[in-house]
FIKOLNU-634033 format. One record per residue (C-alpha): x, y, z; residue in three letters. Coordinates in nm, 3 decimals, decimal comma, m for minus. Each point is the difference from the previous one (the first is absolute). Layout:
BEGIN
+---------+---------+---------+---------+
!    east !   north !      up ! residuo !
+---------+---------+---------+---------+
!       X !       Y !       Z !     ALA !
...
+---------+---------+---------+---------+
This chain:
BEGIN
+---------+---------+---------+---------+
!    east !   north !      up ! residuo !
+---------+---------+---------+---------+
!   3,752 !  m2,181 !   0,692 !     UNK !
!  m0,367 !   0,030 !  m0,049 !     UNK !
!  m0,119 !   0,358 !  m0,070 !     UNK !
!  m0,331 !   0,128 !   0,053 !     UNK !
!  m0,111 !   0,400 !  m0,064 !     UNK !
!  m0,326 !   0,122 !   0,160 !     UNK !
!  m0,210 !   0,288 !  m0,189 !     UNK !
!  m0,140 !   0,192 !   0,276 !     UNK !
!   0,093 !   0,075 !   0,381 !     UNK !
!  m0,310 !  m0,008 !   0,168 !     UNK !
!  m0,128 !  m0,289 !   0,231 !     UNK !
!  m0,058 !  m0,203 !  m0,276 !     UNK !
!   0,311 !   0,042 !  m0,192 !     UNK !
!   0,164 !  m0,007 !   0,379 !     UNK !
!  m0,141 !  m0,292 !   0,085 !     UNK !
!   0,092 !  m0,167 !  m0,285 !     UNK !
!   0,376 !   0,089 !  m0,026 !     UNK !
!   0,026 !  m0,140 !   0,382 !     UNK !
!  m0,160 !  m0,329 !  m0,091 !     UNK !
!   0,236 !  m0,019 !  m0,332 !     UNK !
!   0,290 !   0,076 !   0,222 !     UNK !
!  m0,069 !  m0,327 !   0,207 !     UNK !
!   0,025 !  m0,216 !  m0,283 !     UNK !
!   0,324 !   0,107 !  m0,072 !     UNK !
!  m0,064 !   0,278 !  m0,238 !     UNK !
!   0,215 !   0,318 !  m0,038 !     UNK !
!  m0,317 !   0,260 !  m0,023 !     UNK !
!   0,037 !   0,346 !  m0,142 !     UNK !
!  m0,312 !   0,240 !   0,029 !     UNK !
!  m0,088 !   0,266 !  m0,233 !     UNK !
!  m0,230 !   0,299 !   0,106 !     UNK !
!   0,053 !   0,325 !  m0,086 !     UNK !
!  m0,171 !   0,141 !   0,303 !     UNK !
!   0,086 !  m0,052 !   0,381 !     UNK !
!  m0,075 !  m0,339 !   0,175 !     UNK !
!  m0,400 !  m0,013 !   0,096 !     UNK !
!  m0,061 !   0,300 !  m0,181 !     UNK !
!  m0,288 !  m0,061 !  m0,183 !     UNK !
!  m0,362 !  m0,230 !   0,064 !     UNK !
!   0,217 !  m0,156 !   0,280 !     UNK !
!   0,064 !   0,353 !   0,201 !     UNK !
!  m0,402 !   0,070 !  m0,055 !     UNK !
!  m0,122 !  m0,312 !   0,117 !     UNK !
!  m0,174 !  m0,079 !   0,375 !     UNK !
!   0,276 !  m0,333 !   0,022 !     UNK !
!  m0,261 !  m0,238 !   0,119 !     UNK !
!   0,085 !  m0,385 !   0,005 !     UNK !
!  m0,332 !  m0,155 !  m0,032 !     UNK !
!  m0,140 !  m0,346 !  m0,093 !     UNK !
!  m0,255 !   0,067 !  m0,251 !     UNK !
!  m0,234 !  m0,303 !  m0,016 !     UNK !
!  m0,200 !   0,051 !  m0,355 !     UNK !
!   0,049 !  m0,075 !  m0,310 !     UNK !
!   0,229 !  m0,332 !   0,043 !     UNK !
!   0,336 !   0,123 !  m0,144 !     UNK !
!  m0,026 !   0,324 !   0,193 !     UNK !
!  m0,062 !  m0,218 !   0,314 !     UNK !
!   0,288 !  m0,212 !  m0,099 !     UNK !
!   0,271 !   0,309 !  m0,078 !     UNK !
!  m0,109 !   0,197 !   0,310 !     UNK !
!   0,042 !  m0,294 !   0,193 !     UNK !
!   0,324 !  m0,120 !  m0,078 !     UNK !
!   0,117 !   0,320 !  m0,009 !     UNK !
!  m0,107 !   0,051 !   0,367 !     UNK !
!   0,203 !  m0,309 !   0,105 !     UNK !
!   0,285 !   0,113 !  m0,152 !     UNK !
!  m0,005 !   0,304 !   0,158 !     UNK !
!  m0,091 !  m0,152 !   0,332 !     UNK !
!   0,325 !  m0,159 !  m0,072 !     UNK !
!   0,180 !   0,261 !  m0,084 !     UNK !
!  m0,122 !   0,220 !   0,279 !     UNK !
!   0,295 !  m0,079 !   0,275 !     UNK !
!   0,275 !   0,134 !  m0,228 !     UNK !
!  m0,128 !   0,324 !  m0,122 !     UNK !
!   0,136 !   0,319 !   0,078 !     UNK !
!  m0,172 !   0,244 !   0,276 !     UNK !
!  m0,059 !   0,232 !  m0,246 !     UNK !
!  m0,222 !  m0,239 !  m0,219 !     UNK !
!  m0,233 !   0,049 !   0,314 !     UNK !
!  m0,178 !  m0,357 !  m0,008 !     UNK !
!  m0,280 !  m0,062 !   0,225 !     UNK !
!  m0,285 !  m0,273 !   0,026 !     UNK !
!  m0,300 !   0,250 !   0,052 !     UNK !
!  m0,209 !  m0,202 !  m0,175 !     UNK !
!  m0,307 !   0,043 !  m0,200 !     UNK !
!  m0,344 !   0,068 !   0,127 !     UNK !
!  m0,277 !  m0,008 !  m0,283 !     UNK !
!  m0,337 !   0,168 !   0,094 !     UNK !
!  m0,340 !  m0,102 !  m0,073 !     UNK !
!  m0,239 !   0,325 !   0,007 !     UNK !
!  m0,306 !  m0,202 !  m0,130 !     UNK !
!  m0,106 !  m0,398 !  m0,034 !     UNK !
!   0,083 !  m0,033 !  m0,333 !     UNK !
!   0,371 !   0,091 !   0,147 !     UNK !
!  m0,038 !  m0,223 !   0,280 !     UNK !
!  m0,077 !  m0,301 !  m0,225 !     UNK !
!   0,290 !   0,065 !  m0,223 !     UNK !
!   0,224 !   0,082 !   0,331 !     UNK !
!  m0,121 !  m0,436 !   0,083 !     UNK !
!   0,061 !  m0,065 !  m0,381 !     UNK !
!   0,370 !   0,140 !   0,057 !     UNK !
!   0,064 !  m0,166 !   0,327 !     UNK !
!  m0,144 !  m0,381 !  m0,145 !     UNK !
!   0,272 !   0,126 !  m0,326 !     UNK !
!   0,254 !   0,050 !   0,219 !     UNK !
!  m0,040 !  m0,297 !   0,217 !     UNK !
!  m0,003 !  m0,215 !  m0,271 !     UNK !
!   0,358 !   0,139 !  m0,061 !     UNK !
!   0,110 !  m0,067 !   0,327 !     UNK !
!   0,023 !   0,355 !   0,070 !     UNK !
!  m0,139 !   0,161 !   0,337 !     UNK !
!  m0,321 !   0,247 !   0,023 !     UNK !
!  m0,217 !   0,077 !   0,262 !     UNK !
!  m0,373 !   0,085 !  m0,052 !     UNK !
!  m0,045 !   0,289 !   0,186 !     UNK !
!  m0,361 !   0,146 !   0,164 !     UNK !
!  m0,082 !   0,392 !   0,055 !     UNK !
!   0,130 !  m0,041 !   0,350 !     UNK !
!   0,308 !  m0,200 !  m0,117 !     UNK !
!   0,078 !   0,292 !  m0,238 !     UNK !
!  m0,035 !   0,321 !   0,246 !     UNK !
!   0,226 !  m0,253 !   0,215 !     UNK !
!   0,289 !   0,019 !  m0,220 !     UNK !
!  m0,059 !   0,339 !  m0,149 !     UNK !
!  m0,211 !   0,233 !   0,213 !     UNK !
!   0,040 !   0,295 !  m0,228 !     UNK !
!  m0,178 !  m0,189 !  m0,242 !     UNK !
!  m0,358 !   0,171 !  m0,031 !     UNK !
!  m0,364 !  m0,200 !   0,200 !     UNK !
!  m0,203 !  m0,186 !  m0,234 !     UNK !
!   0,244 !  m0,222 !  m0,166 !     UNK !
!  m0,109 !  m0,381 !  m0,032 !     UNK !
!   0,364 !  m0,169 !   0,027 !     UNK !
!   0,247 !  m0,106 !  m0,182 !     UNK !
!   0,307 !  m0,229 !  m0,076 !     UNK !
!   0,344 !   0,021 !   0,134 !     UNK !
!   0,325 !  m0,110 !  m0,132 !     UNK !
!   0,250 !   0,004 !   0,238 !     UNK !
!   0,312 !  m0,094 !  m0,187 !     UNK !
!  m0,026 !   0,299 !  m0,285 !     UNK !
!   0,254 !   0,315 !   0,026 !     UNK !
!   0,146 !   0,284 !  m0,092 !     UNK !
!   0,324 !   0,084 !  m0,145 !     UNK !
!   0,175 !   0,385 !  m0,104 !     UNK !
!  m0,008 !  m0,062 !  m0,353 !     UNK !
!   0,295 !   0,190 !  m0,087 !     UNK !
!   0,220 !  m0,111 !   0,216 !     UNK !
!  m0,083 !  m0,370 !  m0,045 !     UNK !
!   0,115 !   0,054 !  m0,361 !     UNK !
!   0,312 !   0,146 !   0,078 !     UNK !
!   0,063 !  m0,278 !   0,232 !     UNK !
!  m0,069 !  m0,283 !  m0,227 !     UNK !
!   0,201 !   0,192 !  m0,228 !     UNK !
!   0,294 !  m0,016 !   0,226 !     UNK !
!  m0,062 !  m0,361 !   0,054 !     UNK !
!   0,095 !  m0,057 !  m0,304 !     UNK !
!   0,274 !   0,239 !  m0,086 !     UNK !
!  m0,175 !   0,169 !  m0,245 !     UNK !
!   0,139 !   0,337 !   0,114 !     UNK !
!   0,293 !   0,295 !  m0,055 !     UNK !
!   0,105 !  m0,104 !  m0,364 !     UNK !
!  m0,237 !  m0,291 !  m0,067 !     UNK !
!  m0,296 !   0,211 !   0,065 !     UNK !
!  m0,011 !   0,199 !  m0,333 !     UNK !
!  m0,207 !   0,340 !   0,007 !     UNK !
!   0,162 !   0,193 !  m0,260 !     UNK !
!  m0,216 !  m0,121 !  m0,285 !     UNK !
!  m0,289 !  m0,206 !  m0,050 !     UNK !
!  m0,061 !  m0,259 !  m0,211 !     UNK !
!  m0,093 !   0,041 !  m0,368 !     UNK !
!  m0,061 !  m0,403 !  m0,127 !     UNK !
!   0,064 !  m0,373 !   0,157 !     UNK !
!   0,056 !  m0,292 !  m0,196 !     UNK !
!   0,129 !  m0,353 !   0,071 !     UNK !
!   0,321 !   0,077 !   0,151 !     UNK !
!   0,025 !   0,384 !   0,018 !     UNK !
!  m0,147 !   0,318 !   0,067 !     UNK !
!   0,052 !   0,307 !  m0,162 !     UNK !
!   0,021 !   0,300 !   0,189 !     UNK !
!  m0,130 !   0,357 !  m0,084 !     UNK !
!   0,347 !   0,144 !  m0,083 !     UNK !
!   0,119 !  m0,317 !  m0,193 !     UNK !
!   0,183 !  m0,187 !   0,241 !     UNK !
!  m0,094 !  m0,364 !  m0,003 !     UNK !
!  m0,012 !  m0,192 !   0,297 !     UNK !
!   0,009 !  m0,438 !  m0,015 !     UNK !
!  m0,161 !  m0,199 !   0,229 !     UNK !
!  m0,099 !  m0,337 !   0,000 !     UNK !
!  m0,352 !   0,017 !   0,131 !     UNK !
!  m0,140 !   0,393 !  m0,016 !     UNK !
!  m0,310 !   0,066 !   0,239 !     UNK !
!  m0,243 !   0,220 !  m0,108 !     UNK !
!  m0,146 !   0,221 !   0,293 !     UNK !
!  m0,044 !   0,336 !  m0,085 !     UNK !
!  m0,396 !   0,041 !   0,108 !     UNK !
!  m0,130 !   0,201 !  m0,252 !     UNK !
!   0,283 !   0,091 !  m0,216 !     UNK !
!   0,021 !  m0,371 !  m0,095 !     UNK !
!  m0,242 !   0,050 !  m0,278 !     UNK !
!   0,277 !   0,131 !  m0,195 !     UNK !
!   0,208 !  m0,293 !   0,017 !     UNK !
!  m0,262 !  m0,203 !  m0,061 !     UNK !
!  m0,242 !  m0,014 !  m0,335 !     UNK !
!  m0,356 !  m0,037 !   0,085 !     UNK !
!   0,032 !  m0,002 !   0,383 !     UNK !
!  m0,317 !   0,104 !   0,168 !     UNK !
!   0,055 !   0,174 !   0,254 !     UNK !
!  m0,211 !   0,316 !   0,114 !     UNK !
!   0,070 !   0,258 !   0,269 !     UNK !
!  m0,232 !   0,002 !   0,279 !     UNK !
!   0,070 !   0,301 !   0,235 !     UNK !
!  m0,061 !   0,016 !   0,355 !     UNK !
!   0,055 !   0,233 !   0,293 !     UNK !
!   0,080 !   0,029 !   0,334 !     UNK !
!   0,041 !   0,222 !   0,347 !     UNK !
!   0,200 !  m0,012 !   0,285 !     UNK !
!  m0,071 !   0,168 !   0,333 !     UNK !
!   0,261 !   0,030 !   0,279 !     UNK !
!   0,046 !  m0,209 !   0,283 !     UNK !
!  m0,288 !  m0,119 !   0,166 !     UNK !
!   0,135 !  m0,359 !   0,191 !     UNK !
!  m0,317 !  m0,227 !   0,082 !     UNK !
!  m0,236 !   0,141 !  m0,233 !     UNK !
!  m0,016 !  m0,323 !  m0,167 !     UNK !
!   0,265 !  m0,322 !   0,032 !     UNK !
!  m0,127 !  m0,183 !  m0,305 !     UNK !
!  m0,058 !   0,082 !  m0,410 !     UNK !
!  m0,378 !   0,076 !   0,000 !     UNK !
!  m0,201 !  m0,119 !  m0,327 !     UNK !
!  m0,329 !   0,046 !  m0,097 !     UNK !
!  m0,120 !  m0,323 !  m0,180 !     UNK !
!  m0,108 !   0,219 !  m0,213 !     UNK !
!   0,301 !  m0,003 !  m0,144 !     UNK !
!  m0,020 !  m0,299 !  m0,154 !     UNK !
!  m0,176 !   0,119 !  m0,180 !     UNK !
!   0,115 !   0,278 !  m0,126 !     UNK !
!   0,328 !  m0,208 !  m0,088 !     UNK !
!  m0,154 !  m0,194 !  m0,272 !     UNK !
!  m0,263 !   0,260 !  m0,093 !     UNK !
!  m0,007 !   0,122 !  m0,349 !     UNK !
!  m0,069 !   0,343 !   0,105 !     UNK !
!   0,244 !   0,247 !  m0,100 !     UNK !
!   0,050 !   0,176 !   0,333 !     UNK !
!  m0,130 !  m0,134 !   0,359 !     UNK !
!   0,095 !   0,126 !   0,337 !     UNK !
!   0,027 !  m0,288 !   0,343 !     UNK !
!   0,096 !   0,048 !   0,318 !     UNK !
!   0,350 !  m0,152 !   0,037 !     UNK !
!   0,184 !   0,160 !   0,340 !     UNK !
!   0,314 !  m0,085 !   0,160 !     UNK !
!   0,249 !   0,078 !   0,266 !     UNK !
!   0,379 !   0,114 !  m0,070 !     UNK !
!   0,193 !  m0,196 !   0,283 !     UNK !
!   0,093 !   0,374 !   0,080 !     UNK !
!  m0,356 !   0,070 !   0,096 !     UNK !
!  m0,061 !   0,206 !  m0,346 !     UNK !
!  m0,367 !  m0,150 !  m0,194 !     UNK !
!   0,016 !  m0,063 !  m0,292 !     UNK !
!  m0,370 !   0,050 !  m0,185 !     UNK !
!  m0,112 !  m0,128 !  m0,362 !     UNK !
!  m0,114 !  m0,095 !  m0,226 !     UNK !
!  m0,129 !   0,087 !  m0,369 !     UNK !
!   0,014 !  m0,136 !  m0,378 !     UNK !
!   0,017 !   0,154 !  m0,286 !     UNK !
!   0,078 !  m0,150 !  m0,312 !     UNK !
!   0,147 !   0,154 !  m0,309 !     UNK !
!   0,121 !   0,310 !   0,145 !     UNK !
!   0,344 !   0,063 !  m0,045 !     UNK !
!   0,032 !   0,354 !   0,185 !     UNK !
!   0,152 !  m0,045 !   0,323 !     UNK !
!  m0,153 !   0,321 !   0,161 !     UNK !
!  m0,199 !  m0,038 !   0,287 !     UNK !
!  m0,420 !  m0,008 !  m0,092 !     UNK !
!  m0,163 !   0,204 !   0,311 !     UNK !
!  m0,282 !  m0,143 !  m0,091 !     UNK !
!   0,112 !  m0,367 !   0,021 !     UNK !
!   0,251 !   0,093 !   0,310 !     UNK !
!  m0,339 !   0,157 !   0,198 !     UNK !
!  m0,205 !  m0,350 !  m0,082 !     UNK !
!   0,334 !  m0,185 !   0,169 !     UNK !
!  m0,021 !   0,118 !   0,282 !     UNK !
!  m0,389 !   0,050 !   0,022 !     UNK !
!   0,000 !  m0,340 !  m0,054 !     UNK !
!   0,226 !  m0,068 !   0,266 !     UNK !
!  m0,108 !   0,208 !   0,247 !     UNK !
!  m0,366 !  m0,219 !  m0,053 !     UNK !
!   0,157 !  m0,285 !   0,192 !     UNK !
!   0,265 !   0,206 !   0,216 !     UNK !
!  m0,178 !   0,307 !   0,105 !     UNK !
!   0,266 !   0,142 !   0,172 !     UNK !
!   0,209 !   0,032 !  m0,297 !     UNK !
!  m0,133 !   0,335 !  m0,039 !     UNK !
!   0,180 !   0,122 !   0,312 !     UNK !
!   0,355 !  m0,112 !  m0,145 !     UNK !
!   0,229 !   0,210 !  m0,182 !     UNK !
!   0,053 !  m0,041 !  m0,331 !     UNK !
!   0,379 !   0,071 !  m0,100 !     UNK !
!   0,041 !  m0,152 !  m0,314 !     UNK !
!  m0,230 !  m0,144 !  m0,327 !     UNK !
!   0,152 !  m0,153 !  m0,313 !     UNK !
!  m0,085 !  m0,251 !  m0,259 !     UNK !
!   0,114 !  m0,265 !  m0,199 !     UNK !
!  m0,019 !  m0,171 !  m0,337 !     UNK !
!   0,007 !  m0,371 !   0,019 !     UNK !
!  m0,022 !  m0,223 !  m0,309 !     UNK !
!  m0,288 !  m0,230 !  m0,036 !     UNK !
!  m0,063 !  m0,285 !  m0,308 !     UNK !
!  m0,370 !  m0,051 !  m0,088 !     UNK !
!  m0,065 !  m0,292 !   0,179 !     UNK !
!   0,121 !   0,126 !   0,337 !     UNK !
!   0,307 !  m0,250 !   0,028 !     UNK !
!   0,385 !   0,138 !  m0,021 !     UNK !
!   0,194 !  m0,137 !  m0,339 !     UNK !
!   0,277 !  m0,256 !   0,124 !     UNK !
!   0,192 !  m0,230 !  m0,243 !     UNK !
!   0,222 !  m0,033 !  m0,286 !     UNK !
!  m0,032 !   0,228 !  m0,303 !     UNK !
!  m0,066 !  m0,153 !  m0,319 !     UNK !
!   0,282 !   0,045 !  m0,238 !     UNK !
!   0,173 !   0,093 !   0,244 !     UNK !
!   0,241 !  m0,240 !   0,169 !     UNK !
!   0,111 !   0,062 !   0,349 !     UNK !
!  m0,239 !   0,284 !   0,011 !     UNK !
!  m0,276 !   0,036 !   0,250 !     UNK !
!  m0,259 !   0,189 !   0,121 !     UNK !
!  m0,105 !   0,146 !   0,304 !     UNK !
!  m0,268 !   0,258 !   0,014 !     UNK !
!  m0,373 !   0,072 !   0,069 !     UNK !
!  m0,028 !  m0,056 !   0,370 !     UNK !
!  m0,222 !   0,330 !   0,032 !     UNK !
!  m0,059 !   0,014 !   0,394 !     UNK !
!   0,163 !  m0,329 !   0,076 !     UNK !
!   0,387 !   0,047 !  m0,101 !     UNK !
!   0,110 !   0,054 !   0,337 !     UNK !
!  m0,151 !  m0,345 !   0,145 !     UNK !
!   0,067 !  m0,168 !  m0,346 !     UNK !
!   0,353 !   0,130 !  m0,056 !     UNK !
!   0,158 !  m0,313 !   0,173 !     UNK !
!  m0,237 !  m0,268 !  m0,138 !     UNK !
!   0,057 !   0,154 !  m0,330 !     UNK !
!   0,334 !  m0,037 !   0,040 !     UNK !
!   0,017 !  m0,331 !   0,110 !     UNK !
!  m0,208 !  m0,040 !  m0,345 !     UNK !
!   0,239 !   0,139 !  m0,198 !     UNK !
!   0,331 !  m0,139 !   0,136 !     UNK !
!  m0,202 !  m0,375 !  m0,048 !     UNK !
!  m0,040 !   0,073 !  m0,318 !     UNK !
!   0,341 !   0,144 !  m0,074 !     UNK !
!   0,165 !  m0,307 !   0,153 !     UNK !
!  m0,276 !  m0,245 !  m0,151 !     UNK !
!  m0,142 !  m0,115 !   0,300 !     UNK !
!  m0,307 !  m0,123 !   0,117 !     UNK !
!  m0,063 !   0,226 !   0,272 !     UNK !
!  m0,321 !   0,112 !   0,245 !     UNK !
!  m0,218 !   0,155 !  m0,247 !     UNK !
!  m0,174 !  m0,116 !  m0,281 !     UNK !
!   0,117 !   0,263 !  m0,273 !     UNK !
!  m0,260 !  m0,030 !  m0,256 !     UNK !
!  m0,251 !   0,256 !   0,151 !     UNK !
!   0,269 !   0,289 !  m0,012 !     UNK !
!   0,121 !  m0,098 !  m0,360 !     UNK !
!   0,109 !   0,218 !  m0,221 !     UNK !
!  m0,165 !  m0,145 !  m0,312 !     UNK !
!  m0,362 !   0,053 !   0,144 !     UNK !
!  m0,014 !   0,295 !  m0,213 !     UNK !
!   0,037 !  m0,030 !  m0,361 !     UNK !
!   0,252 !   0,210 !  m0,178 !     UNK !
!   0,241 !  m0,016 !   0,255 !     UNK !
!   0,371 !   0,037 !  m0,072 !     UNK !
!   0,309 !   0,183 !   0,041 !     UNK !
!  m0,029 !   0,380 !  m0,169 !     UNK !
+---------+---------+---------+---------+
């Protein structure tokens, strides 16, 4: 009996355990807090392809299939739709990338349409006049992020005593993990997902918090059908400034909009930042005027963990056999969670899988080991 123990229970960690479980693996999952709790409860749960740099392309990709695949057996309550994406071009410069991003794409094989002013107030009318198009993917979604961990969790049994939340863990090495309170727990592959808190278990790992927040409003159906993006955005996403706000606006299946976003790196404080919240939806409210006659009902923020160069960590730990990392998805863990999975059950099981796993590699930072 092959066992397998999963540090972490958010969508990573989740998705993970589930794809361990299919290969036969008994998977245990240890998180001292409640399922989702953390950067996967604060996060918008977009499933989007993005097309730039190359391995990001790649993961968000294959991640998107998988989840297109995954899509007729998950629960109600994971709340899947295919709104799709609609990225905005507010000046030329934006409508030259939006073509850049659809000849990307279609080099892929994956669908966009180019989009005109007209083409845009078509789809959207609450979007504001003046806008010069934009590109649509059709096939990009939305999940409840929560819930689609606790799902995959159940998928793979890693619940009631094999989910263990009454410690955390302390240190990993080949074989083992020992938790905060002593107890020891073998596995024969251990998955490091933790977000954040996986710099402890791992020497040298860096990973940074980048904090972001969000607001809800009550219901509102047919405000907007898809997830709006400035193109903007972009980028913002591999920007080295250390806070940005973008327009980024979506709808709740339930009618509720969801409005972001913001960056701000090295800030650990999870208290909401007026000041950032107020240039979120400002922002916002640029391209969707009549946000500002919604109700707000709800802001919050989250700390994701980014690496320097923008890609998540995926891959064997050095010195560390059977041990593997997972972490440093920043905005993208809820459309990478299942590609990253895939990842790291190929590499468990020595296959040659989907993905090319030398972009995500561990070793790309020096000093990296087990703590």
């Amino acid at each position: 009996m092959k066992r397998a123990l999963v540090v972490g229970a958010g969508i990573v960690g989740a998705a993970c355990a589930e794809r361990l479980a299919r290969d036969g693996f008994v998977v245990s999952v240890v998180d001292p807090r409640p399922v989702g709790s953390v950067a996967t409860g604060a996060g918008m749960g977009h499933l989007l392809v993005m097309d730039d740099p190359p391995a990001e392309f790649a993961l968000t990709l294959r991640s998107r299939i998988l989840w297109d695949e995954l899509a007729p057996t998950l629960s109600p309550s994971v709340d899947h739709a295919a709104c799709g994406t609609l990225w905005v071009a507010a000046d030329e410069e934006e409508l030259a990338e939006a073509e850049r991003k659809r000849a990307r794409l279609a080099a892929a094989g994956v669908s966009a349409e180019l989009l005109d002013s007209a083409g845009l107030v078509r789809l959207e009318p609450n979007l504001r006049a003046g806008l010069l198009g934009g590109l649509r993917l059709a096939e990009d979604g939305i999940v409840y992020p929560p819930a689609a961990a606790q799902w995959f969790l159940e998928r793979a049994g890693a619940t009631g005593e094999r989910h263990v939340r009454s410690a955390s863990v302390a240190s990993v090495e080949s074989g083992r993990a020992t938790l905060a309170d002593g107890r020891v727990l073998e596995a024969d592959v251990i998955v490091l997902a933790a977000g954040l808190e996986t710099r402890a278990l791992v020497r040298g790992l860096p990973l940074r918090a980048r904090k972001g927040h969000l607001v809800i409003t009550d219901r509102h159906p047919g405000f907007c059908s898809h997830e709006i993006v400035e193109l903007g955005y972009v980028k913002n996403a591999h920007g080295a400034a250390l806070e940005s706000v973008a327009c980024n606006v979506l709808a709740r299946p339930n009618g509720q909009v969801l409005v972001g976003s913001s960056r701000q790196f090295d800030v650990d404080d999870p208290a909401i930042d007026p000041r950032m919240l107020a240039r979120v939806v400002a922002r916002a409210t640029e391209f969707l005027p009549g946000l500002a006659r919604l109700k707000a009902i709800r802001a919050w923020t989250g700390l994701r963990a980014a690496t320097p160069d923008g890609l998540p960590v995926i891959g064997p730990l050095p010195g560390a056999s059977g041990v593997f990392v997972a972490a440093g998805h920043e905005g993208l863990g809820i459309t990478a969670s299942t590609g990253t999975a895939e990842l790291v059950a190929d590499l468990a099981s020595g296959r040659r899988g989907a993905l090319d796993p030398h972009p995500y590699r561990v070793e790309r930072f020096a000093e990296v080991g087990h703590a």
